[in-house]
C-alpha distance (Angstrom), angle and dihedral (degrees) to the residues before:
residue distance angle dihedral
X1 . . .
X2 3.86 . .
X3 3.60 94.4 .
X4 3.86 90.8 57.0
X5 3.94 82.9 53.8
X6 3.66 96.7 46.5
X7 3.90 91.8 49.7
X8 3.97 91.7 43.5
X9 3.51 94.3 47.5
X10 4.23 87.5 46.4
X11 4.02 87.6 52.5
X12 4.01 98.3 55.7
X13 3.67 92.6 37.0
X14 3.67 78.7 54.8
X15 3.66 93.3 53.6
X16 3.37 104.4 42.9
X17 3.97 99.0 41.8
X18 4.06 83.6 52.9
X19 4.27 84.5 59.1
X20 3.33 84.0 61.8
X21 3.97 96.2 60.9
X22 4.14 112.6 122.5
X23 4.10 125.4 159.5
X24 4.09 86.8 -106.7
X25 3.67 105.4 35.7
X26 4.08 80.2 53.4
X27 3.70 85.5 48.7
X28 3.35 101.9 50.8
X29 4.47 93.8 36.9
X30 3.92 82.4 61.9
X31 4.16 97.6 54.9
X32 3.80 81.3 41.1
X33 3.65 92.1 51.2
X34 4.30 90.3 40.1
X35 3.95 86.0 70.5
X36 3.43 98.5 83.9
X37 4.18 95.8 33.0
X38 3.51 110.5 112.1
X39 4.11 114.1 -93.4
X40 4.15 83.4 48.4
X41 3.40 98.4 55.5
X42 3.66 95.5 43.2
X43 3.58 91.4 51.4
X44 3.99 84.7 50.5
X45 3.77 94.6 38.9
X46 4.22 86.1 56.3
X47 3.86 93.1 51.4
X48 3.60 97.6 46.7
X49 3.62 95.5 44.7
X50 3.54 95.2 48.9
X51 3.73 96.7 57.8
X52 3.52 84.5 49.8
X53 3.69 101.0 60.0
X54 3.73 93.8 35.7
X55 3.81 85.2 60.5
X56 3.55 84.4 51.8
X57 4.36 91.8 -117.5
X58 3.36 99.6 149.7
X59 3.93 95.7 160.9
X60 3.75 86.6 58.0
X61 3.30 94.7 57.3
X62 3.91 100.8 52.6
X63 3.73 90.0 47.5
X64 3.44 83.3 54.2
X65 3.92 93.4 46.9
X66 3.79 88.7 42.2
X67 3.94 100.0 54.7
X68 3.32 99.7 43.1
X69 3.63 103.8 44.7
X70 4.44 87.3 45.3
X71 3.69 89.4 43.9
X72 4.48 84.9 44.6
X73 4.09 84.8 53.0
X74 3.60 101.9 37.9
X75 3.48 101.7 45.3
X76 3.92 91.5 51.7
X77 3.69 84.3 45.0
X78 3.81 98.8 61.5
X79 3.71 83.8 39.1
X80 3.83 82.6 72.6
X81 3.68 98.7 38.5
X82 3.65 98.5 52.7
X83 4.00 106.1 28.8
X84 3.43 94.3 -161.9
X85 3.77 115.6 -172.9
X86 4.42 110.8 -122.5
X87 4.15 108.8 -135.1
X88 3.62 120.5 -74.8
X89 3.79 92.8 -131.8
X90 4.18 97.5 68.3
X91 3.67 126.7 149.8
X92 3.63 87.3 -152.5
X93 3.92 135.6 57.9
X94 4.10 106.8 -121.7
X95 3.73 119.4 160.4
X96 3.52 107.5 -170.3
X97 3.90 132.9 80.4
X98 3.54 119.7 -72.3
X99 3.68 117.6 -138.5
X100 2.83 125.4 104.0
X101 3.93 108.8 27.6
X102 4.21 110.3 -121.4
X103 3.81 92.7 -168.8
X104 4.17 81.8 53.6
X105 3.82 85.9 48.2
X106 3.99 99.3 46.6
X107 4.06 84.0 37.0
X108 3.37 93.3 64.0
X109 3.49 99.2 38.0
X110 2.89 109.2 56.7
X111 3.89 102.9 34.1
X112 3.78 93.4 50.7
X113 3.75 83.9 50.5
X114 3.55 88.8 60.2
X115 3.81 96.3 47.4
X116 4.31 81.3 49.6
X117 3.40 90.1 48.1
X118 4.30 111.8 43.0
X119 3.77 107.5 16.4
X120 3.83 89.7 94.0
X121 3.23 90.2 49.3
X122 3.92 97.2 60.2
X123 3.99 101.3 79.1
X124 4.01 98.9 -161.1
X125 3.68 119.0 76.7
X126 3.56 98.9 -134.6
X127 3.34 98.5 45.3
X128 4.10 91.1 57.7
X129 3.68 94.9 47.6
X130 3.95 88.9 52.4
X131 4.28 88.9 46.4
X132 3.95 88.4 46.6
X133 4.23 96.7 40.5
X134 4.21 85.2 37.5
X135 3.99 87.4 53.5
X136 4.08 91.9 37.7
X137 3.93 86.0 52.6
X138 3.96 91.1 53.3
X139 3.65 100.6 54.7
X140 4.19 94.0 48.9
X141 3.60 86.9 38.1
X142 3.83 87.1 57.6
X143 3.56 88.1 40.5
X144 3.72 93.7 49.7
X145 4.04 86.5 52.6
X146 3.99 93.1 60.8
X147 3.54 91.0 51.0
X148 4.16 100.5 46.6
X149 3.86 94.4 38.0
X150 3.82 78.1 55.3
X151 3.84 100.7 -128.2
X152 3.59 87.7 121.3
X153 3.61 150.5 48.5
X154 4.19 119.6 -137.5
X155 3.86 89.8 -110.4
X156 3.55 91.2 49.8
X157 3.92 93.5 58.3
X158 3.83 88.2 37.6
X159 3.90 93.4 51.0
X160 4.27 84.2 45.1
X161 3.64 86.2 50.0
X162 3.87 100.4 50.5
X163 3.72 84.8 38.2
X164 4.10 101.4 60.7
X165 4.10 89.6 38.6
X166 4.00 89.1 52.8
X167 3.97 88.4 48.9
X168 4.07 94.2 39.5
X169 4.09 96.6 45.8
X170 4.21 85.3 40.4
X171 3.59 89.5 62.4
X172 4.03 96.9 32.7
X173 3.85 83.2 59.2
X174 3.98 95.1 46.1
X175 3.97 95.3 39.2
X176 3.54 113.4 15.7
X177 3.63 101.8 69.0
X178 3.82 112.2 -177.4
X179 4.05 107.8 -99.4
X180 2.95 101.0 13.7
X181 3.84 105.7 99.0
X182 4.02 100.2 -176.4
């Protein structure tokens, strides 16, 4: 049964990930994690949507608006459907359900939107497949951090992951028409 494999597969990832547990790793998985936590992501939210309307991208912006704030309600939604229970062994205090993963939903929101949003803008080759591999990196890292601070299972991050991309390219689709840049 796949949900046998899903939860076996959660439990050793569990396991081993916890091996990995050292006074800085920990350290540096919680500032990792603290990215997507509310007063950082504001403060990120502001930046990138000012450049965006002072470049007059309006289109941007709303699928912005629209993926976060559907990815916001639906994750917290399932949340409440599903009332999955986090691990027992976490390195952090979290008292709501587990799956899916909202920092995994935001993550990938928002830094995919950036790699939609300023890759064409960045003329030299190199330089966009470091901003696209550097934004890439973020999102697992952040999805990484759930899952060794032990507030998360794997299929939790992977079900927040698939989650914000399905909200993010839904809007892209209904919003950000090719060509037109506003």
């Amino acid at each position: 049964m796949t949900y046998d494999r899903v939860t076996r597969t959660d439990l050793l990832l569990n396991i081993k990930i916890t091996s990995l547990w050292n006074p800085l790793l920990s350290k540096i998985m919680i500032f990792v994690t603290n990215i997507v936590e509310p007063l950082p992501l504001l403060v990120l939210l502001f930046s990138v949507s000012s450049v965006l309307f002072c470049q007059k991208r309006y289109k941007k912006l709303w699928v912005l608006a629209f993926s976060l704030t559907s990815g916001l309600f639906s994750y917290l939604a399932i949340k409440v459907l599903i009332h999955r229970i986090r691990p027992a062994n976490s390195l952090l205090r979290v008292s709501r359900y587990s799956f899916p993963s909202g920092h995994a939903v935001i993550s990938i929101i928002f830094f995919s939107f950036l790699i939609y949003c300023f890759k064409d803008n960045i003329k030299n080759s190199f330089l966009k497949i470091i901003f696209v591999l550097a934004n890439i990196f973020i999102f697992l890292l952040i999805g990484f951090s759930r899952i060794y601070l032990g507030v998360h299972w794997f299929s939790d991050v992977l079900a927040g992951f698939s989650l914000g991309l399905f909200w993010l390219s839904f809007f892209i689709l209904i919003l950000g028409k090719k060509g037109n840049k506003k």
